[in-house]
N, C-alpha and C positions, 0 to 999 in steps of 0.2 A: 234345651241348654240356654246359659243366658251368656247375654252378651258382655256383658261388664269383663273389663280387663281381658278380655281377647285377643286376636290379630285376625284383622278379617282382609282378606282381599277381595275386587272387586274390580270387574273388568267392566268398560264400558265407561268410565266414570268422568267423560270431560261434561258432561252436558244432562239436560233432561231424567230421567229417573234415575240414574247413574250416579249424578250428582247430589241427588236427593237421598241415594241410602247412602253415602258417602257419610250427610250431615245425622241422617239415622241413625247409624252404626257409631257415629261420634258419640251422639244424645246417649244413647242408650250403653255407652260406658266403655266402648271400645279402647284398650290399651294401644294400639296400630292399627291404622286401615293401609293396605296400599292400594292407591288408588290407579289405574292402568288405561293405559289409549295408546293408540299410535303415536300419536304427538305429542312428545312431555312437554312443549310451548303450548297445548293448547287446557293441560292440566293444571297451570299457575294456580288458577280461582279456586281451583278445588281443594289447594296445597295451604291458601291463604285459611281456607275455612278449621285449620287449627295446622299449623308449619311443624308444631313437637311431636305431634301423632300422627298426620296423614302423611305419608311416601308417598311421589308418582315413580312410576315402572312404566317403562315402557313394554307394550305388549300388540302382537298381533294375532290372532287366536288363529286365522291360516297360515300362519307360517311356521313352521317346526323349529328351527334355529333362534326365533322369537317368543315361542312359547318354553326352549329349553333354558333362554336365558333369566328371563324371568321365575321361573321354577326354581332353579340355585339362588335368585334373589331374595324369593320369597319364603326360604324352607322354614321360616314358624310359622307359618297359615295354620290356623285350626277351623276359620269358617268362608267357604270359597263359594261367591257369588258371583253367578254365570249370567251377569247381565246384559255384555253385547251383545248385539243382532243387528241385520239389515233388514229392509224389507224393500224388494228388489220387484220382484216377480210378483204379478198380478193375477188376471183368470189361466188359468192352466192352457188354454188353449190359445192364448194370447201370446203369453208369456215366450221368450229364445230359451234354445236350451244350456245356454251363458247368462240368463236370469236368474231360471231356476239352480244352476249349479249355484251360483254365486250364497244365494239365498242357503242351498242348504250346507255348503263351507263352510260357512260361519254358524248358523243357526245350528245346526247338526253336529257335526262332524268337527271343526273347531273348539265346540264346549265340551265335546266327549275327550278330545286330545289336550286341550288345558287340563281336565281333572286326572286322566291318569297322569299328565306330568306333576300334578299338586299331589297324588295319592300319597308318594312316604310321608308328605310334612302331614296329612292329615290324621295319617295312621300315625305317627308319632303323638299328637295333638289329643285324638283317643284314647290313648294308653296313661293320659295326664288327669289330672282334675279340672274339670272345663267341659272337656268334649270336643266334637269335630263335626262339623256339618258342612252338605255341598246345598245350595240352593240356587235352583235354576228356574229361570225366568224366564217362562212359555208366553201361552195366550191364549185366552179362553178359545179363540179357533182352533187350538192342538185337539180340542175335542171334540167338534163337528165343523167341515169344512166351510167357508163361507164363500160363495162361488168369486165374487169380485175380487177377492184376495187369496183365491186358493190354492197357488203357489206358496204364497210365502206361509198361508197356515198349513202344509202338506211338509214345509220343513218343520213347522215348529210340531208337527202332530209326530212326527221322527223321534223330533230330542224329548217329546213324551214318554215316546216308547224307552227311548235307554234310560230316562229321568225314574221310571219302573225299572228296567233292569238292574240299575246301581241301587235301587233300595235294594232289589234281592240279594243281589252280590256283597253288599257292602256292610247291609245291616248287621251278621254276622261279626263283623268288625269294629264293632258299637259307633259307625259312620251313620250320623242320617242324612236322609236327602228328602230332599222339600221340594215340588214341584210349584211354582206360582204364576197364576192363569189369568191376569188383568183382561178387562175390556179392555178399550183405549183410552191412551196416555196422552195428557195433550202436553208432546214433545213436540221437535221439528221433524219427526217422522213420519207422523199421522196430521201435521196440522194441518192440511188444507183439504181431508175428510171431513167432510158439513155432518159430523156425528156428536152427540154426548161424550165428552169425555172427562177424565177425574183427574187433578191435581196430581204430578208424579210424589209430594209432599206427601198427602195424603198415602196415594199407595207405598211407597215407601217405609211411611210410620207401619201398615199396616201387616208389611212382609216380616218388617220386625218381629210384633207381635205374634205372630204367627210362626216364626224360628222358636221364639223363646217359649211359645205354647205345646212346641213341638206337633206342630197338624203337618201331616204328610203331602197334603196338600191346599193349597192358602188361596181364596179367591179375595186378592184387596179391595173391593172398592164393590159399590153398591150393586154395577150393572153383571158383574160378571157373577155375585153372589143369585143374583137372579135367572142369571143364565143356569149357574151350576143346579140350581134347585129344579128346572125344568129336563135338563142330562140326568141327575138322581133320578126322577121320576121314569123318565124314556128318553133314553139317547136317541132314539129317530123322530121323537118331537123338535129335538135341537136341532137337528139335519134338515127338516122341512120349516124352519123356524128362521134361518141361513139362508136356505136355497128361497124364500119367498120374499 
């Protein structure tokens, strides 16, 4: 689908890649983003980045009462971008088991309960000229665990698995759904990992691209495209590729 003259929401969006497909979804012709966080004081900058087209919503993807409000506010969404997460929990065995919940609340379980609260406006959206997409925002460890971070990628390997379920379920419903699997972003999440990381800009342009290509699943940026091509080949090359 493309984006031009849509309404895209977008959870996650005071900061870091958030932010960046905010300005994405803009560039590439978005009629509405609404842009969503806990804090509508801390979503100004984002509101600033075009005041006629970007809304902030307040939104807390754990909380039921905050995700229903937001759903009545948002009911034209036709393209819903699951881009918050935490990343809480470290080695599994390290890790409290108020880490890892936390981790998979949000990561998990949070973005599975925003979309079916978003489902009628998308199913509405489908039945229009445009289309409807959900686009959820994994991480190349959804696909083989990486021992130092293997809680938090044990959640995102979760919202893999339903990221595949709602293709099944949904395709039928001329809904797609896009899985997107970055390496690291260098936000304030990951910044003080002494790793490679790529421009939230860059990944951003890059998920676009990839909505409008319609690829089922979209690896942005260089390291994770070369991750992925080593998982095509043998998934337990990845696994021992991680674990070393």
């Amino acid at each position: 689908m493309k984006l031009a003259n849509s309404v895209v929401l977008v959870t996650g969006s005071n900061r870091g890649l958030g932010r960046a497909l905010i300005q994405a979804v803009l560039d590439a012709g978005a009629r509405r983003v609404y842009a969503t966080g806990r804090d509508l004081e801390r979503l100004a900058p984002v509101i600033r980045l075009a005041p006629d087209r970007v809304a902030a919503v307040a939104l807390d993807i754990t909380d039921p009462r905050s995700i229903e409000a937001a759903a009545a506010r948002t009911g034209d969404t036709a393209v819903l971008i699951n881009n918050a997460g935490v990343f809480t929990s470290f080695g599994v065995l390290d890790a409290t088991p108020a880490q890892l919940a936390h981790d998979f609340a949000t990561n998990a379980f949070g973005t599975l309960a925003l979309t079916k609260a978003t489902l009628p406006a998308l199913e509405r959206a489908a039945a229009a000229p445009g289309g409807a997409a959900i686009v959820n925002v994994l991480s190349i460890v959804a696909l083989a665990a990486k021992p130092r971070i293997a809680g938090y990628a044990a959640s995102k390997a979760a919202a893999h698995s339903l990221t595949q379920a709602l293709r099944g379920e949904l395709g039928p419903r001329s809904i797609a759904v896009h899985g997107v699997y970055p390496g690291l972003i260098d936000t304030d999440m990951v910044r003080e990992l002494d790793l490679a990381k790529t421009s939230p800009e860059l990944v951003a342009r890059a998920i676009v691209e990839g909505i409008e290509q319609g690829a089922d699943d979209i690896f942005p940026d260089p390291v994770s495209r070369e991750l992925a091509a080593i998982w095509a080949r043998d998934p337990k090359a990845l696994e021992r590729a991680f674990a070393s």
